[in-house]
Every structure is written in C-alpha cells, then in structure tokens.
C-alpha positions as CSV (number, residue, x, y, z in Angstrom):
1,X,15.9,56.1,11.0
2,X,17.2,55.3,14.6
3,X,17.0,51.9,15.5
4,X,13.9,50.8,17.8
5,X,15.3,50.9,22.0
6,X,15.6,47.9,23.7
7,X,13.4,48.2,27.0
8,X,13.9,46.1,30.2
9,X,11.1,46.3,32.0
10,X,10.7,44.8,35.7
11,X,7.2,44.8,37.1
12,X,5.7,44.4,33.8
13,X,2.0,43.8,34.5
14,X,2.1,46.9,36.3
15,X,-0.2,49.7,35.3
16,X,2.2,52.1,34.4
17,X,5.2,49.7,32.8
18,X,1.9,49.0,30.4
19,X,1.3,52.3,30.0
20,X,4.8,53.5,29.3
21,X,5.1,50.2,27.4
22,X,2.7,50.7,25.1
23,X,4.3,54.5,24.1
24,X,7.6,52.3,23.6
25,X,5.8,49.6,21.0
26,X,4.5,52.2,18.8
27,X,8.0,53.2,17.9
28,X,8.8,49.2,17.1
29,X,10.8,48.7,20.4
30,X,12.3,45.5,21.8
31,X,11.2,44.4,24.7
32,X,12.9,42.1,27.8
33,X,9.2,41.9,30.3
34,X,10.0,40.8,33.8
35,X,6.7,39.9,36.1
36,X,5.9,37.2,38.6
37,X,2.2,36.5,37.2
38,X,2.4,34.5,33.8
39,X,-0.9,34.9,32.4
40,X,-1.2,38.3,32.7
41,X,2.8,39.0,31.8
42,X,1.4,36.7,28.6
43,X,-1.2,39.2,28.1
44,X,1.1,42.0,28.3
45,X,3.4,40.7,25.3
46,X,0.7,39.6,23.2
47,X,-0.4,43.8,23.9
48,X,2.5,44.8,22.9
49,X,3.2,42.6,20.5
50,X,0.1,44.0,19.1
51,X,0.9,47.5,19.2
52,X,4.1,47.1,16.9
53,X,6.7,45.8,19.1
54,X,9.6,44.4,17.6
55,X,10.3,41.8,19.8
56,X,8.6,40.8,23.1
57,X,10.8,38.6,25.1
58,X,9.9,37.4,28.9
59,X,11.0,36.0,32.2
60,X,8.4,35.1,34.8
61,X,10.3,35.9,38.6
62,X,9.6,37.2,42.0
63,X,11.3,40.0,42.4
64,X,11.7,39.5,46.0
65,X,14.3,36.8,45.2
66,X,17.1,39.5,44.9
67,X,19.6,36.4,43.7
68,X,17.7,35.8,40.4
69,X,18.8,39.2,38.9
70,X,21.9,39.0,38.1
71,X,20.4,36.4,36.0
72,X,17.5,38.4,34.7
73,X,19.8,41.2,33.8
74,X,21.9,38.9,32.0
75,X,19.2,37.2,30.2
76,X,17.8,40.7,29.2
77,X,20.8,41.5,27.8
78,X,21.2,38.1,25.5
79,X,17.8,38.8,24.2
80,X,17.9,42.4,23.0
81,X,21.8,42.6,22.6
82,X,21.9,45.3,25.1
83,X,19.5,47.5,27.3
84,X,18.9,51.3,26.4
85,X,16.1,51.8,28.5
86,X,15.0,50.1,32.1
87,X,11.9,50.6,33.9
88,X,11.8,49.4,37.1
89,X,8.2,49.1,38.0
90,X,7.5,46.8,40.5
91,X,6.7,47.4,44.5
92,X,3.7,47.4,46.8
93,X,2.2,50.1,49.3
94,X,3.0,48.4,52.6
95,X,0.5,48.5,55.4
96,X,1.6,51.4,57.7
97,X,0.5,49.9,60.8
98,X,1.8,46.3,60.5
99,X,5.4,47.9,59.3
100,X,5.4,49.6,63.0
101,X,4.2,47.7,64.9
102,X,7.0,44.8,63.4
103,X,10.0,44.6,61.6
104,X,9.5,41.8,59.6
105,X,7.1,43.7,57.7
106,X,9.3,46.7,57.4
107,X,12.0,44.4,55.9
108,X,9.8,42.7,53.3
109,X,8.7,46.3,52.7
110,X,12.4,47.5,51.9
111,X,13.4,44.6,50.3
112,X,10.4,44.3,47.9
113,X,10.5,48.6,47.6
114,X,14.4,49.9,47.8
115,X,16.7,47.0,47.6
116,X,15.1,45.3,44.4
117,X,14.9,48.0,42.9
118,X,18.6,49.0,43.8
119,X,19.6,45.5,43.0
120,X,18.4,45.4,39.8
121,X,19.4,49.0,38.5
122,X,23.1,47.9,39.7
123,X,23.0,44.8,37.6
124,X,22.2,47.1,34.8
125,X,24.3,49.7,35.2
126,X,27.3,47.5,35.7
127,X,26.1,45.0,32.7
128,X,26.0,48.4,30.8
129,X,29.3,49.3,31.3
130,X,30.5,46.4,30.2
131,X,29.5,46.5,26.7
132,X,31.0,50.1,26.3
C-alpha cells in the first residue's frame, strides 16, 4: 500500500480546503493546516482527525503577513517530513468599487489574492527541491 500524502493546506477553514480535506483523510493523509481563526482551524483538525487522518498538525497565521511563510513552509515540512500535496486556499472577493476608486484597497486585494499565494507556492517549491 502507498503511503498516506502529506497535505499542506493554507486557508484551512476554507470551504473547499474542508472539502478537499476531508477526500484527503479518508485515505489516512497527514496533514500541516494553516488558518488565521483558531477555533474554527481547531474544529477542522478535530474533522479530520475524525475522518481517519493520520496526523493533523496546525499553525494559526494571517496570511497577509507574507514574512511568516518561509516559516510556515518550514514548519510544514518538520511536521510531515516533506509536502506531496499543497492547497493554497485562502483569499477574499474584494469590493470592486473600493479597489477603483483606491489603491490601497487594490494592494491589500493583491497581496492577500496573488502575492500570498505566490509567496507561499515559492516557499514550497523551493523547500521541495531541496529534499530531492
């Protein structure tokens, strides 16, 4: 039998990292949960952990705070002994208007949207390739 994948998953609490999740932890998966709520990133593990996931590991971060994940990568790693799969689930629908009409919204918009979300899958991919 293969052995269970080790899942990274940022945006957690989301409702389609639970969803996908939950697919994962029926096959005995290990699991590295990244979410900024604690109770409900809580309630997500115990889920899981309910499901059949091996392991259920966590980190509680905004994701916003693009100079915690080199840390969360690297902590994700130490706890499953490597990454095969990441889900990066986390973002928000902007409001349209506020995003023209300013550019501070825009920018919270991309960073929260494209450069998380490109920060974090370059952590990964670079942490990945140095285990090879």
């Amino acid at each position: 039998m293969a052995e269970a994948p080790k899942v990274f998953i940022a945006g957690a609490t989301s409702a389609i990292a639970q969803a996908t999740a939950r697919l994962y932890a029926r096959r005995g998966a290990r699991f590295f949960l990244v979410a900024r709520d604690p109770l409900k990133l809580e309630a997500v593990a115990s889920d899981l952990t309910g499901r059949g996931a091996a392991q259920v590991a966590s980190a509680v971060a905004d994701l916003d705070d693009l100079a915690r994940h080199p840390g969360l990568v690297e902590e994700g790693f130490a706890a499953l002994g490597g990454i095969d799969v990441a889900l990066i689930a986390h973002g928000t629908l902007p409001d349209q208007a506020s995003c023209q009409a300013e550019f501070a919204s825009t920018h919270a918009a991309l960073v929260n949207n494209f450069l998380g979300a490109a920060s974090l899958a370059a952590g990964i991919i670079n942490a990945s390739a140095m285990t090879f």
